[in-house]
N, C-alpha and C positions, 0 to 999 in steps of 0.2 A: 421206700424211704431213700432219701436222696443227700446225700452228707454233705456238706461243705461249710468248713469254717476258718472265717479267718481274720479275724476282729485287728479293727486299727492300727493297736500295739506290735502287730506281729511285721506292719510296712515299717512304722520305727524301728522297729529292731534289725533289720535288713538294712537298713541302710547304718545301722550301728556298726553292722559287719563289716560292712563295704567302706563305712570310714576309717577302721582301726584293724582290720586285719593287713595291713602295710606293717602295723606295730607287733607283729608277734613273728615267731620263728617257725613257731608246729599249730597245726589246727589239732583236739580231741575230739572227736566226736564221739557222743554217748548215745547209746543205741539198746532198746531194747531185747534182754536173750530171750523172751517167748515171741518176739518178731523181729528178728535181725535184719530183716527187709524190707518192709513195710514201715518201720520205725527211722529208716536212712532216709531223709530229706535231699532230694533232688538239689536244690536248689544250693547248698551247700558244697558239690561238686564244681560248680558255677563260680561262686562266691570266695570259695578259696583256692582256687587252680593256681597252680604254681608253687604252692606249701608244703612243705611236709605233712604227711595225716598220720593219724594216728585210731583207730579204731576201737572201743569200750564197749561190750556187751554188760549191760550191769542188772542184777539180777538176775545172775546165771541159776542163782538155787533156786530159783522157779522156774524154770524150762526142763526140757525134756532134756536128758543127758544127751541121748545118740543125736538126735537133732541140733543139739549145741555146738559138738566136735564136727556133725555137717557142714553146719552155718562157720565155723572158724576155716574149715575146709576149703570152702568156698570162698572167704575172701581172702585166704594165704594164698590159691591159685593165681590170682592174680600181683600176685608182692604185697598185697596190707597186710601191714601188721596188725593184730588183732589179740586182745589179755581180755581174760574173761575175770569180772570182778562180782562182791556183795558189798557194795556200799555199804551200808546199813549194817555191816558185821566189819568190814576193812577189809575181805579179802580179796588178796590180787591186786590192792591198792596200791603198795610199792612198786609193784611192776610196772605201772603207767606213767610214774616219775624216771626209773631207772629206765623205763624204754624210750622214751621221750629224750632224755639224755642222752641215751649211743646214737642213735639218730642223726643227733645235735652234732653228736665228737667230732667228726671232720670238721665239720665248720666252724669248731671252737676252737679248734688248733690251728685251721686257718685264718682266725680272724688272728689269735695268738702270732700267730707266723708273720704277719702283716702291720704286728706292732698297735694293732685295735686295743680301744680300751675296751678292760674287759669287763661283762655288763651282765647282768641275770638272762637266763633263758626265759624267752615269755611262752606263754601258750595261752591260747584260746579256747575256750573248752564251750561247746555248741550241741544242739540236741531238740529232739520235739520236746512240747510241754508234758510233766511227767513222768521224765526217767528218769528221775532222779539226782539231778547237776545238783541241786542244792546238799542232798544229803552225801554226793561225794564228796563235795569240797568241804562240811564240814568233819568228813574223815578225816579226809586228806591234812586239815590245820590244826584238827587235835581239839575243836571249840565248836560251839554253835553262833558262828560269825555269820551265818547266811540264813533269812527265814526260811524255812523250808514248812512243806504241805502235801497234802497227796491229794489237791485237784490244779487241775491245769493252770499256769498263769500266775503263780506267787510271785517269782522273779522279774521285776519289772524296770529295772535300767542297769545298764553296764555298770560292773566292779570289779577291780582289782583286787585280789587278794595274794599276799604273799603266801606261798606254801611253805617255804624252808630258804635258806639261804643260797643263791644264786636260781632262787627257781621262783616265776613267778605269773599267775592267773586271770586268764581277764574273762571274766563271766559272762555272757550272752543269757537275757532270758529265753525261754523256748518259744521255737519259731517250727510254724508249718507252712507249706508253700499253698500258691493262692486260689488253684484249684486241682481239690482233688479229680484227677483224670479214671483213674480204677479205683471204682468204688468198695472194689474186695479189701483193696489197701484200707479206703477210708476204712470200712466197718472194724476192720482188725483193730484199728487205732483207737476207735469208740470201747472196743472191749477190753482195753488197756486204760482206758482209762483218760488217753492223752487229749480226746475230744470232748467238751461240757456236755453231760449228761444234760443240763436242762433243753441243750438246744434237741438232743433227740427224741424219737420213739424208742423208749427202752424198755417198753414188750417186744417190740417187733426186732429190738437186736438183740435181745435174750434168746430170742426164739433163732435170730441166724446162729448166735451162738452153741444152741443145740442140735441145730442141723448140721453144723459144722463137726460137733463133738459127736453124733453118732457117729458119723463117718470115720474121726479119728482119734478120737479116746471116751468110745462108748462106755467102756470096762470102768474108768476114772467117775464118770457120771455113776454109773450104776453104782458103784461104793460110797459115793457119794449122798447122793440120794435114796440108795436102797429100794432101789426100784429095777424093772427088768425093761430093758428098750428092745423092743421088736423092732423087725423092719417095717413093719405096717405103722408104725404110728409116725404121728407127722410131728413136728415141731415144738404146736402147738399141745399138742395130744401130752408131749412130755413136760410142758409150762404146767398145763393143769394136774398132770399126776406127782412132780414136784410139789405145789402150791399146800395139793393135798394131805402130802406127807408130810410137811411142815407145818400143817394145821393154820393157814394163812385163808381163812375163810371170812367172809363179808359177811355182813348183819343177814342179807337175803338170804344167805345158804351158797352162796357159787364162790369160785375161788376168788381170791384177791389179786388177778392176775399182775397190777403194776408193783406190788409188793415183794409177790416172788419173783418176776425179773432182775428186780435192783439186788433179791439176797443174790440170786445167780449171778450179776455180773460182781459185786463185790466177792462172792468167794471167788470167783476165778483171780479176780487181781489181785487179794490177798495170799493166793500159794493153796487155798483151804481146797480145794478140789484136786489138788495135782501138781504135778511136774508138767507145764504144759506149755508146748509150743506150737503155735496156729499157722504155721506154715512151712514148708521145707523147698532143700534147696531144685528139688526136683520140682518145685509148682513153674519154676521157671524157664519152658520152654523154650529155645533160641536165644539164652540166654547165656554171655560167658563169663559171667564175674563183674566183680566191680569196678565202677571207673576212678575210686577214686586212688 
């Protein structure tokens, strides 16, 4: 299976960036914590060079703890700043205002110093489809001021929102860049949720999904399902013994294989199977940190 998506919308919204990132002070980017890497858009390095950055793992309570402090590890190495947050619950969510603001402070006191009038901080806050921007911002305002969804592509034109007094947001809906080159990245994204399920095969990425999971959290599967995974069994082998256990059988008698893929990839996105993070920072060979 062969991934790539990248519908219309998402060239509007690039060049959204590229008209109104002149207008902001800090870029956010929002990044998913079960793929801190796979979830960072290239293209956004590109796009806002010259900016301050600010880096959002959101969803931390569903990743792997030690792999989290990796992944934060990994782009402190290189000077990002990086706060790990739960949307969806507010925490860590002050810290992304108040970091955002030290940041800022030299250049407040020197616009100050210069005799500037003095004007809200803006930021621009940016992301693949699916991390959740919508449900942070509407932590962040205290309101359900932003539609929010849990499939890709709700967010569909620039918005300003103010967050609080001298602080203020300008929304990007999610954007993926235009082709995926490593298709490991793609897949990760599809089991997150961030790629439309209808455009894929989602037996055959359930099934990478469990080739994936023997390999690195067999044990989470196995509680999960209540099943034992050998090394002899293949992918497939665990699609069907899943199916099984969950009693997802067809009128024929054989399993309902497209049914129990989709329960499989929704539990992993909803946290139901685990703390689970799909990749670490050691997959990254010749690799020394972030650019941005």
């Amino acid at each position: 299976m062969q991934i790539q998506w990248y519908p219309g919308h998402m060239t509007k919204t690039r060049r959204l960036i590229e008209e109104n990132i002149k207008l902001v002070d800090i870029v956010i980017e929002l990044l998913d914590a079960r793929a801190p890497y796979s979830t960072k858009n290239p293209d956004i390095d590109k796009l806002a060079k010259g900016k301050m950055r600010l880096i959002v793992l959101n969803k931390s309570d569903l990743a792997d703890p030690k792999l989290l402090k990796a992944w934060t590890d990994w782009y402190s190495s290189s000077n990002v700043k990086v706060i790990e947050i739960i949307a969806t619950s507010g925490k860590g969510m002050k810290e992304v205002t108040a970091a955002a603001e030290e940041m800022l402070r030299e250049k407040i006191e020197r616009d100050k110093a210069r005799g500037r009038i003095y004007r809200p901080i803006r930021a621009m806050i940016v992301g693949i489809p699916n991390v959740g921007k919508s449900t942070f911002i509407n932590t962040l305002v205290g309101k359900g001021s932003t539609k929010t969804g849990d499939k890709p592509g709700v967010t569909r034109g620039k918005q300003w929102v103010k967050i609080k007094k001298g602080f203020e947001l300008l929304d990007m809906p999610g954007i993926l860049w235009p082709k995926f080159e490593d298709q490991e990245v793609a897949k990760k994204l599809a089991y997150l949720g961030s790629i439309k399920d209808e455009i894929l095969d989602t037996r055959e990425l359930a099934m990478g999904f469990l080739e994936l999971g023997a390999k690195r959290f067999r044990g989470k599967l196995e509680e999960r399902y209540k099943l034992e995974i050998t090394d002899e069994m293949t992918p497939y082998d665990m699609l069907l013994a899943i199916g099984n256990k969950r009693g997802f059988i067809t009128p024929g008698g054989g399993v309902d294989e497209n049914r129990t893929a989709l329960v499989i990839l929704d539990e992993y996105r909803s946290g139901k199977i685990g703390k689970i993070t799909v990749e670490s920072p050691t997959d990254l060979v010749g690799e020394e940190g972030s650019d941005c």
